[in-house]
ChimeraX commands (.cxc) that place a marker at each C-alpha (Angstrom):
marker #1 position 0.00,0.00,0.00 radius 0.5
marker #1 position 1.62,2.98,-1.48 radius 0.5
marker #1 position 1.64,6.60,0.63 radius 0.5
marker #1 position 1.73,9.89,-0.17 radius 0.5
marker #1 position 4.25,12.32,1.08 radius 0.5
marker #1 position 3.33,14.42,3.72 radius 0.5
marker #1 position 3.44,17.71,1.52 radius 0.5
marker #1 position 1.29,16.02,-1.15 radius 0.5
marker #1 position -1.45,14.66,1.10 radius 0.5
marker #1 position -1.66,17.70,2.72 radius 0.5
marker #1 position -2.42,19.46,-0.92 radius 0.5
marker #1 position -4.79,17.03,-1.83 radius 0.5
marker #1 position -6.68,17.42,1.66 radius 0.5
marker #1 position -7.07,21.10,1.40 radius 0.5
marker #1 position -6.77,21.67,-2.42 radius 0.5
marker #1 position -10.76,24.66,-3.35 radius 0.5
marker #1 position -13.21,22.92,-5.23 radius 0.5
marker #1 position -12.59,23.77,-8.82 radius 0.5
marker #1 position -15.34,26.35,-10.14 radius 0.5
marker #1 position -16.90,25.85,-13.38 radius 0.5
marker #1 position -17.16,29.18,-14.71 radius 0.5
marker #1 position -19.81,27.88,-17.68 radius 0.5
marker #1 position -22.45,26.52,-14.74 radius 0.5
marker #1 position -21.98,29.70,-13.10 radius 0.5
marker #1 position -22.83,31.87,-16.40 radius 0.5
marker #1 position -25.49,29.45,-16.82 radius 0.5
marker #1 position -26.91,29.95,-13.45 radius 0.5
marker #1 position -26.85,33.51,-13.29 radius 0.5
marker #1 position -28.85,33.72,-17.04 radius 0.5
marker #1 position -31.33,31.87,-15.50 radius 0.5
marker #1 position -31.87,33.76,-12.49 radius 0.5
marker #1 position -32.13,36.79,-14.73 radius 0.5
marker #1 position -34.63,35.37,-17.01 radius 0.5
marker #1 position -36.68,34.53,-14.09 radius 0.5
marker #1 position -36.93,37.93,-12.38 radius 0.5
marker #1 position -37.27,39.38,-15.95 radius 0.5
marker #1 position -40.44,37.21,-16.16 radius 0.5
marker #1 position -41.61,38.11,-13.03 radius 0.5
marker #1 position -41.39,41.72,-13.57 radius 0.5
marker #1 position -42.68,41.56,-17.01 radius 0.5
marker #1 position -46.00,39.14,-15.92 radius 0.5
marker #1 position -46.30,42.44,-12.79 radius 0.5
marker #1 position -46.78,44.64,-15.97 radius 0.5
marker #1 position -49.07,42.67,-17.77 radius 0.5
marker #1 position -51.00,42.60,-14.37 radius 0.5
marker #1 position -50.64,46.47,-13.82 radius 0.5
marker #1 position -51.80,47.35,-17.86 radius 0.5
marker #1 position -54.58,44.76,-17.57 radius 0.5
marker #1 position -55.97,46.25,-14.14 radius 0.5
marker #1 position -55.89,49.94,-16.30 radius 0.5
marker #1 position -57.51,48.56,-19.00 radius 0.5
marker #1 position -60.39,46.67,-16.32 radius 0.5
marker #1 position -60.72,50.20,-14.89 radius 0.5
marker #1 position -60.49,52.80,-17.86 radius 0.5
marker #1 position -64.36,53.79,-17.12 radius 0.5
marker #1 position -63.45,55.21,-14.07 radius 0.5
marker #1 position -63.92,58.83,-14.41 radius 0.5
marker #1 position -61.40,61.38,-13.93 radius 0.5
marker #1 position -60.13,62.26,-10.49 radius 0.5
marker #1 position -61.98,65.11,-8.80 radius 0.5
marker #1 position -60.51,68.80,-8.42 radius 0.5
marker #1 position -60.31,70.62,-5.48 radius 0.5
marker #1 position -62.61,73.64,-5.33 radius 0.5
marker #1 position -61.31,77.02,-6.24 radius 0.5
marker #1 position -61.65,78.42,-2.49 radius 0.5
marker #1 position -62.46,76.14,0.93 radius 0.5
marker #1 position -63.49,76.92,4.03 radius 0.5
marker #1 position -61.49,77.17,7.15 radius 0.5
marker #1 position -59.42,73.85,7.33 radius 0.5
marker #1 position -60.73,71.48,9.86 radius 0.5
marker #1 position -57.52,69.32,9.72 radius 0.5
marker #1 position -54.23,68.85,7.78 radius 0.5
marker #1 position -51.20,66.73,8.08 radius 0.5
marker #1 position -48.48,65.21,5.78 radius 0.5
marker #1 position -47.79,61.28,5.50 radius 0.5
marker #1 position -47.82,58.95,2.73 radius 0.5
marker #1 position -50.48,57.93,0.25 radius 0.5
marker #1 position -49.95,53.84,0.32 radius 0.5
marker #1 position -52.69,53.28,-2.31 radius 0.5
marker #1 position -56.45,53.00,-3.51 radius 0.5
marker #1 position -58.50,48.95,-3.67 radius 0.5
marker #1 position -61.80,48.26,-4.20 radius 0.5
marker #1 position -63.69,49.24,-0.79 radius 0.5
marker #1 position -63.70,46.01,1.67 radius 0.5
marker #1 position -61.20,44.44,-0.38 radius 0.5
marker #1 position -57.55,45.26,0.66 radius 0.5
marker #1 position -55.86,43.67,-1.96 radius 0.5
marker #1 position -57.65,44.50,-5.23 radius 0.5
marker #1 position -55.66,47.63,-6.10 radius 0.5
marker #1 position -56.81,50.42,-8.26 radius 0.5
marker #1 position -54.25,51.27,-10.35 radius 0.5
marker #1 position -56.23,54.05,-13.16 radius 0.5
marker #1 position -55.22,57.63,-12.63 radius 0.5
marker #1 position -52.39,56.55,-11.00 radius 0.5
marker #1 position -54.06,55.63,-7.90 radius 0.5
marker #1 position -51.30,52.95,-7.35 radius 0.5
marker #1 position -48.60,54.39,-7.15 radius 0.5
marker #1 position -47.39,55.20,-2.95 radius 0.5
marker #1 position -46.24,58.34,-3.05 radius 0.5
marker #1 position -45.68,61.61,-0.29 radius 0.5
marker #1 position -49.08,63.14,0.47 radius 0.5
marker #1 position -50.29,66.33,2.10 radius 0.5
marker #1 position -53.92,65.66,3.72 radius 0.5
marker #1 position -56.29,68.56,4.23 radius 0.5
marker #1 position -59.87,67.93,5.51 radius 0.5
marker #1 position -62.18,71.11,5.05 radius 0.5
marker #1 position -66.06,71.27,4.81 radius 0.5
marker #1 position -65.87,70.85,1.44 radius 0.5
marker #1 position -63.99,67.77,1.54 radius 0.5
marker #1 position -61.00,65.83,1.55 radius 0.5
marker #1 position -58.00,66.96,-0.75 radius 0.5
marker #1 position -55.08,64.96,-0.92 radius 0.5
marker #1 position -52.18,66.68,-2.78 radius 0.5
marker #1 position -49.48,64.79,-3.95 radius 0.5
marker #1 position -45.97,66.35,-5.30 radius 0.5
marker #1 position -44.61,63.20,-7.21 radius 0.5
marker #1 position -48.40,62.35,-8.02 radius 0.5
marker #1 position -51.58,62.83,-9.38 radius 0.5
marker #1 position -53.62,64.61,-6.79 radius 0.5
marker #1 position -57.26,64.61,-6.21 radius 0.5
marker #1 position -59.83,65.78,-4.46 radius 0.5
marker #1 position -62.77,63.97,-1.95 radius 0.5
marker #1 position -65.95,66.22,-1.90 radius 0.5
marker #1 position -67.97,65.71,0.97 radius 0.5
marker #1 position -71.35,64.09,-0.37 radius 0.5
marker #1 position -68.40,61.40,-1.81 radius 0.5
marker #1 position -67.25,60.46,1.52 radius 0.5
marker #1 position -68.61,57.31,3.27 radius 0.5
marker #1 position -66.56,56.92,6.19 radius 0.5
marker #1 position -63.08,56.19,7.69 radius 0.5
marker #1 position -61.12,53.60,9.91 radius 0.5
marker #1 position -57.51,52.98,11.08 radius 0.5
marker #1 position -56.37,49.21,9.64 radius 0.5
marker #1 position -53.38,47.15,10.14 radius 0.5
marker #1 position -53.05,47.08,6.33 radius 0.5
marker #1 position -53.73,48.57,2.66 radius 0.5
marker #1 position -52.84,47.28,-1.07 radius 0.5
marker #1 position -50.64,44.87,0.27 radius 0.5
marker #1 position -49.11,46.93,2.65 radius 0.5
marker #1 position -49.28,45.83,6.23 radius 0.5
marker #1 position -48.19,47.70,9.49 radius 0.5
marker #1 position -49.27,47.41,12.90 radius 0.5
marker #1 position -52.90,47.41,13.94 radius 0.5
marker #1 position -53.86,50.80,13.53 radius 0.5
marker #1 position -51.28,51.97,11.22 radius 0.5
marker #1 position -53.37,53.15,8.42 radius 0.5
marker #1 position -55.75,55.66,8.22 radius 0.5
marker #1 position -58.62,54.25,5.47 radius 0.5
marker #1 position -60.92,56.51,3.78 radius 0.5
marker #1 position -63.52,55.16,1.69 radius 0.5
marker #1 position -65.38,57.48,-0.62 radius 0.5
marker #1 position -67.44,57.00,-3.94 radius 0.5
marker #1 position -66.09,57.54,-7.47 radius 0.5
marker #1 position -67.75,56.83,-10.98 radius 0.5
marker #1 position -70.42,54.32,-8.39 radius 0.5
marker #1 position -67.47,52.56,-7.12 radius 0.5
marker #1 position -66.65,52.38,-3.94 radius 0.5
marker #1 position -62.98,53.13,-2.83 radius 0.5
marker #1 position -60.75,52.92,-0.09 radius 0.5
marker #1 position -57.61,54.76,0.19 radius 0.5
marker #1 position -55.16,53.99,2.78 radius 0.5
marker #1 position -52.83,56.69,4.32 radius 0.5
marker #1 position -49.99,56.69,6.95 radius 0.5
marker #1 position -49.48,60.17,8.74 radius 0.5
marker #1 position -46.71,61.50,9.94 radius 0.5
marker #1 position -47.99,61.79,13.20 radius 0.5
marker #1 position -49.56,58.52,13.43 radius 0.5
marker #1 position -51.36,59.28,16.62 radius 0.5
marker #1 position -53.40,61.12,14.88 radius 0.5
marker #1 position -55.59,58.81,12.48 radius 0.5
marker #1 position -57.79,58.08,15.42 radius 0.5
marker #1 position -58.60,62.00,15.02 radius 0.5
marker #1 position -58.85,61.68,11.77 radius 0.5
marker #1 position -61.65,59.33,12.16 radius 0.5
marker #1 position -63.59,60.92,13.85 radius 0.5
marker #1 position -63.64,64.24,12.20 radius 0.5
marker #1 position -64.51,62.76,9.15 radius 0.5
marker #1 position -67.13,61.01,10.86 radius 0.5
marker #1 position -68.17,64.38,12.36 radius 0.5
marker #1 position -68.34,66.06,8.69 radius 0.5
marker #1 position -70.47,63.26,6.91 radius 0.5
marker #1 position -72.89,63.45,10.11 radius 0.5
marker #1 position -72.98,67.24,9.34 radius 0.5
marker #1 position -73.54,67.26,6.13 radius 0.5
marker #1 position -76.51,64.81,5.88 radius 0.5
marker #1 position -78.15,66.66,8.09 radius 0.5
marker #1 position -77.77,69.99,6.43 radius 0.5
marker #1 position -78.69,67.79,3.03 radius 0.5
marker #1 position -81.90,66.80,5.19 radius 0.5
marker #1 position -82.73,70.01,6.80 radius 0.5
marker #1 position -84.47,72.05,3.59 radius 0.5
marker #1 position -86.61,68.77,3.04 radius 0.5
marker #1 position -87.39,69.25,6.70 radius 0.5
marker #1 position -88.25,73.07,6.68 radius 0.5
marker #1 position -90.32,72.66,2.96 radius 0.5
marker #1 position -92.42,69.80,4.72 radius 0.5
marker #1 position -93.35,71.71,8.20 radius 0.5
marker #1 position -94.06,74.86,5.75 radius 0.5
marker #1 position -96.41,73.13,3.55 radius 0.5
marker #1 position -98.27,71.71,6.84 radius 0.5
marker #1 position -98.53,74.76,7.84 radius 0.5
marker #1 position -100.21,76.03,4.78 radius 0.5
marker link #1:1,2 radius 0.2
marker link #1:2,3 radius 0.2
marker link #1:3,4 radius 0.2
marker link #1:4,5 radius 0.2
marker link #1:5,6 radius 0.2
marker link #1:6,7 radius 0.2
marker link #1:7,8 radius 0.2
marker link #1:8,9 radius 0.2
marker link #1:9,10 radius 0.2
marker link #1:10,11 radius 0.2
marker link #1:11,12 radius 0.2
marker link #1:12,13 radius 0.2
marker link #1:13,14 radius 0.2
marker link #1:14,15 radius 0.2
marker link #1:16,17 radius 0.2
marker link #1:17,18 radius 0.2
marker link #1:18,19 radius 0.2
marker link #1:19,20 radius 0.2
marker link #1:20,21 radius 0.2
marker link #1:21,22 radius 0.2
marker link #1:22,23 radius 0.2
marker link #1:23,24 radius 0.2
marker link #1:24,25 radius 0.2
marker link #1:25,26 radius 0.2
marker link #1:26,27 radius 0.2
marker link #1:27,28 radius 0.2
marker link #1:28,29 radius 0.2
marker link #1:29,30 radius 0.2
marker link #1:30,31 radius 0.2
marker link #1:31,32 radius 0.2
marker link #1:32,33 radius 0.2
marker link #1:33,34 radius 0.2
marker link #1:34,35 radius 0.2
marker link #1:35,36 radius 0.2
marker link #1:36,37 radius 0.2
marker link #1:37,38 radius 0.2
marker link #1:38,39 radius 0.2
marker link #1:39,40 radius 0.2
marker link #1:40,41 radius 0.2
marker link #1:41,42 radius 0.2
marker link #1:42,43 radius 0.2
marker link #1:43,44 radius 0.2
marker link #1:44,45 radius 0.2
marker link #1:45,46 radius 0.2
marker link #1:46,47 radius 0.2
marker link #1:47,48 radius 0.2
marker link #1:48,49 radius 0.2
marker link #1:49,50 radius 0.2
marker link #1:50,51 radius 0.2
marker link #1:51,52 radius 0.2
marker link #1:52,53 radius 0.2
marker link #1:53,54 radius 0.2
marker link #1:54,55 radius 0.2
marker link #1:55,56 radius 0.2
marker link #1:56,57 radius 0.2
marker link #1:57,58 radius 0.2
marker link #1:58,59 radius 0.2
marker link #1:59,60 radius 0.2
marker link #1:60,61 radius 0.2
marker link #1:61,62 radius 0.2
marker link #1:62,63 radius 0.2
marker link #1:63,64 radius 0.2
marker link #1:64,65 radius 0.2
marker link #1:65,66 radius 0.2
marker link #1:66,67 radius 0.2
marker link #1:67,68 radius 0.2
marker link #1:68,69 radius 0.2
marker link #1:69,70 radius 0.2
marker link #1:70,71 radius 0.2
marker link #1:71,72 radius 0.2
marker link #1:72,73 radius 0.2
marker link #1:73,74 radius 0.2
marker link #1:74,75 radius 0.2
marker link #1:75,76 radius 0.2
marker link #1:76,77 radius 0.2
marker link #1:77,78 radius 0.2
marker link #1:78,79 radius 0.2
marker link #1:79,80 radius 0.2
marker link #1:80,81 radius 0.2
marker link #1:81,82 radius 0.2
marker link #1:82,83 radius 0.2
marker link #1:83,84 radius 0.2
marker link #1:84,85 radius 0.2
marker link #1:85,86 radius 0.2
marker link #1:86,87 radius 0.2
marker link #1:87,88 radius 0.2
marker link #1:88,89 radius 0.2
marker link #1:89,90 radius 0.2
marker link #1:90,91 radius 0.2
marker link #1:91,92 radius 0.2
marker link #1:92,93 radius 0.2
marker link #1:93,94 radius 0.2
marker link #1:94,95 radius 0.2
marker link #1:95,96 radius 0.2
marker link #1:96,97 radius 0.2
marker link #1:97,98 radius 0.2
marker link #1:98,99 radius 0.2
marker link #1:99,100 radius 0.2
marker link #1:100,101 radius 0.2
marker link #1:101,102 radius 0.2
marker link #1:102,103 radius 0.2
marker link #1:103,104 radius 0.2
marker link #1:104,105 radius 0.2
marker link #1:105,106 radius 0.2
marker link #1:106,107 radius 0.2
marker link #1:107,108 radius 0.2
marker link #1:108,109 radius 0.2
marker link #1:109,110 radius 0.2
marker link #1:110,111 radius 0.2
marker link #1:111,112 radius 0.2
marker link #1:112,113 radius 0.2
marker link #1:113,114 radius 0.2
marker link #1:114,115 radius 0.2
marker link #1:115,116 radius 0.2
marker link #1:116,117 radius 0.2
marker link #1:117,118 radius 0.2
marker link #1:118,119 radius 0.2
marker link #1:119,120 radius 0.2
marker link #1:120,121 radius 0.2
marker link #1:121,122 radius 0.2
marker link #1:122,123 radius 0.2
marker link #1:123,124 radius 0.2
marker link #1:124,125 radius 0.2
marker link #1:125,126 radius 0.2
marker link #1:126,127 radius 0.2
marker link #1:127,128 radius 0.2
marker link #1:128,129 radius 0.2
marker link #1:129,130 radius 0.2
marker link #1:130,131 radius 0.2
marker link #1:131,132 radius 0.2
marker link #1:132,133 radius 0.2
marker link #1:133,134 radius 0.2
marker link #1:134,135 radius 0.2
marker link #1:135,136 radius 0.2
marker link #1:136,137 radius 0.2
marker link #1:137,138 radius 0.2
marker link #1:138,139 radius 0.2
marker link #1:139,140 radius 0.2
marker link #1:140,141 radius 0.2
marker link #1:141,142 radius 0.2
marker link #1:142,143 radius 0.2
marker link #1:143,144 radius 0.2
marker link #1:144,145 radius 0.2
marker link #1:145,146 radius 0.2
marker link #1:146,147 radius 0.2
marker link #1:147,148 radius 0.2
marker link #1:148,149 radius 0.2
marker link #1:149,150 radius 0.2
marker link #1:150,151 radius 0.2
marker link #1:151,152 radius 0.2
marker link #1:152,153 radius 0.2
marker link #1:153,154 radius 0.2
marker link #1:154,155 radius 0.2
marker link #1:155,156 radius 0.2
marker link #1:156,157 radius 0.2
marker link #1:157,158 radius 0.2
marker link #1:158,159 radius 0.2
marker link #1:159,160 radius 0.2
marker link #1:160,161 radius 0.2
marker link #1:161,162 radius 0.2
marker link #1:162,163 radius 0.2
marker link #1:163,164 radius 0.2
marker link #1:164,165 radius 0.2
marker link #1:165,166 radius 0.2
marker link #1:166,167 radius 0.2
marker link #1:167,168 radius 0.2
marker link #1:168,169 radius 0.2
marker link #1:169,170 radius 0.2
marker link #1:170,171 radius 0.2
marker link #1:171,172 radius 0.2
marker link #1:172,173 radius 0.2
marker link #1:173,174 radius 0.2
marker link #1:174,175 radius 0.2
marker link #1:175,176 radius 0.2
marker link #1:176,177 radius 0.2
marker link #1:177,178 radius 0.2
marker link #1:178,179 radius 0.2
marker link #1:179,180 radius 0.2
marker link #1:180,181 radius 0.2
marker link #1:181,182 radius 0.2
marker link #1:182,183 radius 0.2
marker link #1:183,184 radius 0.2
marker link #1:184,185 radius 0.2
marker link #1:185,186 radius 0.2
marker link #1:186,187 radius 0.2
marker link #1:187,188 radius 0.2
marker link #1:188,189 radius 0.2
marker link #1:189,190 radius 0.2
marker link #1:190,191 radius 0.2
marker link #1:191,192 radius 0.2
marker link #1:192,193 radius 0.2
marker link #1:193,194 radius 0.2
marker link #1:194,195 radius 0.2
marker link #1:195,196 radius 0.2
marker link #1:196,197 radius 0.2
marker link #1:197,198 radius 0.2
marker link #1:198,199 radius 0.2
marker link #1:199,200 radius 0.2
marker link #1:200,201 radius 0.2
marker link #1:201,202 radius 0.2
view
């Protein structure tokens, strides 16, 4: 039984694998290819969602002059689904894109201005109600860490999810929006009211 020097078995005990540099090209192609399909079957998504939702009308403006501001705050706009479902993202008017977002609540609305963005505007007999959720558009933070609008556009119902700055504050938020629907059916009821009573009277 033949033995091998010491230097030589001592090279063949510690001697690198040997690398083939053709399996590693081939490797890397294919990881390519496969987040270039991925990102290419995302688009086809995205484009078919715009085409689903071209009848949605055009994002409202925000009124030449408002009233006194009831609240405002900056945060981020994390994105628009179909109301009740969190993960069927509206993507026309560029409602899916997250972006920076200044929120301003006055008694005509909601207007949500957004520098990198498309902004829009919420009037007040559009506005449904709001919530704080753990999660929007496949977005998810801790319980409470989005403030969710939902409003009516085109007969759809929408939710938009937003994260403020001052988180503490969606709970606020809430409830003044609350506070302004409340006021404004009632003022919607009121001349219904007062023509009623008056035509009694007559």
């Amino acid at each position: 039984m033949s033995v091998l020097p010491a230097p030589l078995a001592d090279t063949a005990k510690h001697s690198a694998p040997v690398t083939h540099v053709g399996d590693l090209i081939g490797w890397t192609l294919g990881i390519l290819l496969v987040i270039a399909l991925v990102y290419w079957l995302m688009r086809q998504g995205w484009n078919w969602r715009k085409t689903v939702q071209s009848g949605l009308p055009e994002l409202p403006k925000p009124p030449a002059r408002t009233t006194e501001t009831l609240l405002e705050d900056e945060g981020r706009y994390i994105g628009s689904t179909t109301a009740g479902q969190w993960l069927d993202r509206i993507v026309a008017h560029r409602l899916g894109e997250r972006s920076l977002a200044e929120l301003t609540l006055s008694a005509e609305g909601l207007n949500v201005v957004r520098p990198a963005s498309t902004s829009f505007f919420v009037p007040v007999d559009q506005l449904r109600g709001a919530r704080t959720d753990k999660g929007i558009a496949g977005k998810v933070l801790p319980e409470g860490g989005v403030l969710v609008v939902t409003w009516e556009h085109g007969g759809k119902l929408l939710d938009s999810g937003f994260r403020l700055d001052r988180s503490e504050q969606h709970e606020n938020w809430v409830t003044a929006i609350e506070v302004l629907i409340q006021a404004h059916e009632r003022a919607q009821q009121s001349p219904q009211n007062d023509t009623h009573e008056n035509t009694e009277g007559a």
